[in-house]
N, C-alpha and C positions, 0 to 999 in steps of 0.2 A: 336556142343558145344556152350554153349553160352558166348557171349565175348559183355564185355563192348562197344566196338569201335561197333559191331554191333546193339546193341540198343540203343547207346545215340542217335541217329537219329527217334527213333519208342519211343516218349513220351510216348504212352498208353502203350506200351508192358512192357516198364522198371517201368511203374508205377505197372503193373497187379502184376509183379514179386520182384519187390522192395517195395512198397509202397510210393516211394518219383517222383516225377518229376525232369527232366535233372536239372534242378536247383537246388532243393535239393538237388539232390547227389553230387553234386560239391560243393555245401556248405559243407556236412559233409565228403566230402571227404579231405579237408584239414586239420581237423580236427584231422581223422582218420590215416591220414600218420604222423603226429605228434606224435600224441598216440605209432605208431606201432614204429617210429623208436628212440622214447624214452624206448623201451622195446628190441628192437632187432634194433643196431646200425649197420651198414655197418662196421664199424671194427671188427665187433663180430661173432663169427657164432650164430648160432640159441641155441648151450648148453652154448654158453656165452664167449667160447673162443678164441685170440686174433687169425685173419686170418694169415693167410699163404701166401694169394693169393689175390689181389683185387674180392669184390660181383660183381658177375653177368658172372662168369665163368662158362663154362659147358653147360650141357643139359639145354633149358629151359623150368621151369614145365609150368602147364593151368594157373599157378596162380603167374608168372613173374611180373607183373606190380602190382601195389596200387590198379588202378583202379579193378583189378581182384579181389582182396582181400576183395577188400568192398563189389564187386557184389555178390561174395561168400556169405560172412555172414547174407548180405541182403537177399539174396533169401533162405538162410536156416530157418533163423527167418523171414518171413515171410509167407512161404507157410511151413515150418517143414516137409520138403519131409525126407524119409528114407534114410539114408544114403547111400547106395548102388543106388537110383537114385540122389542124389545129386553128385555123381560121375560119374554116366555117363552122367547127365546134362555138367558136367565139365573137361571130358575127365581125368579119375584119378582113382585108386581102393577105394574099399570101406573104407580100413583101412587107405589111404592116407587123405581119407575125411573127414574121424574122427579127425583124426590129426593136420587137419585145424580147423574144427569146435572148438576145445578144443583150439587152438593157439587164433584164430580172435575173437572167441565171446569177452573176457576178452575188445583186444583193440577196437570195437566195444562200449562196456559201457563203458570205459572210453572217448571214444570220445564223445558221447552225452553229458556223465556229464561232460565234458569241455566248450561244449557248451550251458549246463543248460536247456537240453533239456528230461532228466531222469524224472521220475513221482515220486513222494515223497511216501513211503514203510510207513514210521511214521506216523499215523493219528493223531496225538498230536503236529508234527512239519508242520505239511500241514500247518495251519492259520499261524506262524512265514515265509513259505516258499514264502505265494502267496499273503499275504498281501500290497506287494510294484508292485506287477506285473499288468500294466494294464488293460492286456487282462483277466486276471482272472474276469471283474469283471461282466461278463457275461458268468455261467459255466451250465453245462449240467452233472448232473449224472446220468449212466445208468446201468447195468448189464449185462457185456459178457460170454460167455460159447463156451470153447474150445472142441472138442473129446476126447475123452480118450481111451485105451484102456479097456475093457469089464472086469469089475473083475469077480474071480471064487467064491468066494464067495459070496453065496446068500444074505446076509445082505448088503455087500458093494455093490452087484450088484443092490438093493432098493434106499443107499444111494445114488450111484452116477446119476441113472437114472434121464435124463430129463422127465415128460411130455410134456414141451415147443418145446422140440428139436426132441423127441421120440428117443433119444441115452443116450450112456452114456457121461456124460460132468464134466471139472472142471468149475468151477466159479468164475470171479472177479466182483468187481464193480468198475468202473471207472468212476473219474471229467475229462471233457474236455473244452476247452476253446471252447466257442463258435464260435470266427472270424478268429483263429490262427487254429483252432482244436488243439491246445497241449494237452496233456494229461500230467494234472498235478499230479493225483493220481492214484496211481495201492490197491485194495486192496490184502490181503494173499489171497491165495486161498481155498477157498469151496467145499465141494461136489454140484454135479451141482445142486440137489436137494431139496438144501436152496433157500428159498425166498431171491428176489433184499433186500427189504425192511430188514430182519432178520441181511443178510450182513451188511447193515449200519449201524444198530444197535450194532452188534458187532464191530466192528470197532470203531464206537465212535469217529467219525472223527473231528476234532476241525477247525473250520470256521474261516476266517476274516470276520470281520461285514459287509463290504462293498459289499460280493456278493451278484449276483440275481442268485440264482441255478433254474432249469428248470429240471423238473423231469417229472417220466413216471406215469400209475395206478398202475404199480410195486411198488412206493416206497408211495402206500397211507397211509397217517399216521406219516410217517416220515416228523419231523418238527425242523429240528437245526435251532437253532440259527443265520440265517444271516439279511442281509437287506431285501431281497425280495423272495418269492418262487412261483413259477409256475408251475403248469398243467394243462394240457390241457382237456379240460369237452366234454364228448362222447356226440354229436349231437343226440337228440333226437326225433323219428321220430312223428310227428303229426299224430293224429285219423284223417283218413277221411272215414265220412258215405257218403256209397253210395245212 
């Protein structure tokens, strides 16, 4: 089963399965236990009702400690195992796992956006969000693509298909900060099968002047509005006669 106390010791492993480093997670872990017992107080039960008994009586479940709680939600969003092995990762049935995932996810974003570490959904409120932020002012936009499950239908099964990936995918486009990596913008999501560049353009994303964005041959063509833009020019190989 996996348990916090045995990877905060194994940095690469909690990183592989979390996405954050021992430090990170102890950053948002205070966060998190905030969040969680601003929603579910220890005088309360879990439907809301005044106890009976002092918390912490009883059987105790895989997921007794904070620390368990956050690893939980971590490791669901970020590797999005099936729920049935996200339970026996964590010694629990399937439908107990559910029932986390539905509890934690909620305190999960509200801990980030406490700590202003959420990506802005608004492409019209992004330049208001990142405009006083300093790491913003060297960002990176790219285009990610998740798996999906295979649709039955032939037309949706065209639309969602990658060539890139050779699967079926959704699609977002994401800013990241260059020296922080934050990810300051999430775009809606796409069929995988839209172009990077298309995506941007839909979106329509409203800039602070003062970025230098840095983009891929994805997004040739795209040209907002900032201080500075960058790409990177394909090394061309020289004729040599023999």
């Amino acid at each position: 089963m996996l348990t916090y106390d045995g990877l905060k010791t194994k940095p690469r492993k909690l990183l592989a399965l979390t996405g954050l480093t021992p430090n990170e997670f102890e950053d948002l872990l205070s966060a998190f236990e905030r969040a969680y017992l601003r929603v579910y107080p220890p005088s309360k039960t879990i439907a809301g009702k005044r106890r009976k008994r002092k918390s912490g009586a009883g059987r105790k479940g895989s997921l007794d400690s904070i620390q368990q709680k956050l690893l939980f939600a971590l490791v669901y969003q970020k590797s999005y195992p099936l729920q049935f092995v996200l339970g026996e990762l964590f010694g629990m049935e399937q439908s107990r796992a559910n029932e986390w995932i539905h509890r934690l996810l909620p305190i999960l974003k509200q801990a980030l956006d406490d700590l202003g570490m959420m990506p802005e959904r608004d492409p019209q409120q992004f330049k208001s969000k990142e405009k006083h932020r300093p790491d913003a002012t060297n960002s990176i936009i790219d285009g990610t693509e998740r798996r999906r499950q295979r649709p039955k239908n032939p037309e949706k099964q065209a639309l969602f298909y990658s060539g890139k990936k050779k699967i079926h995918t959704d699609k977002n486009v994401v800013i990241a900060t260059a020296k922080k990596k934050r990810i300051s913008y999430l775009s809606q999501t796409y069929p995988g099968k839209t172009h990077d560049k298309n995506v941007a353009d839909t979106e329509n994303i409203s800039y602070p002047k003062h970025i230098t964005l840095h983009k891929d041959s994805g997004f040739q063509g795209y040209e907002p509005k900032v201080c500075k833009l960058c790409q990177p020019k394909k090394a061309t190989q020289e004729r040599v006669d023999c």
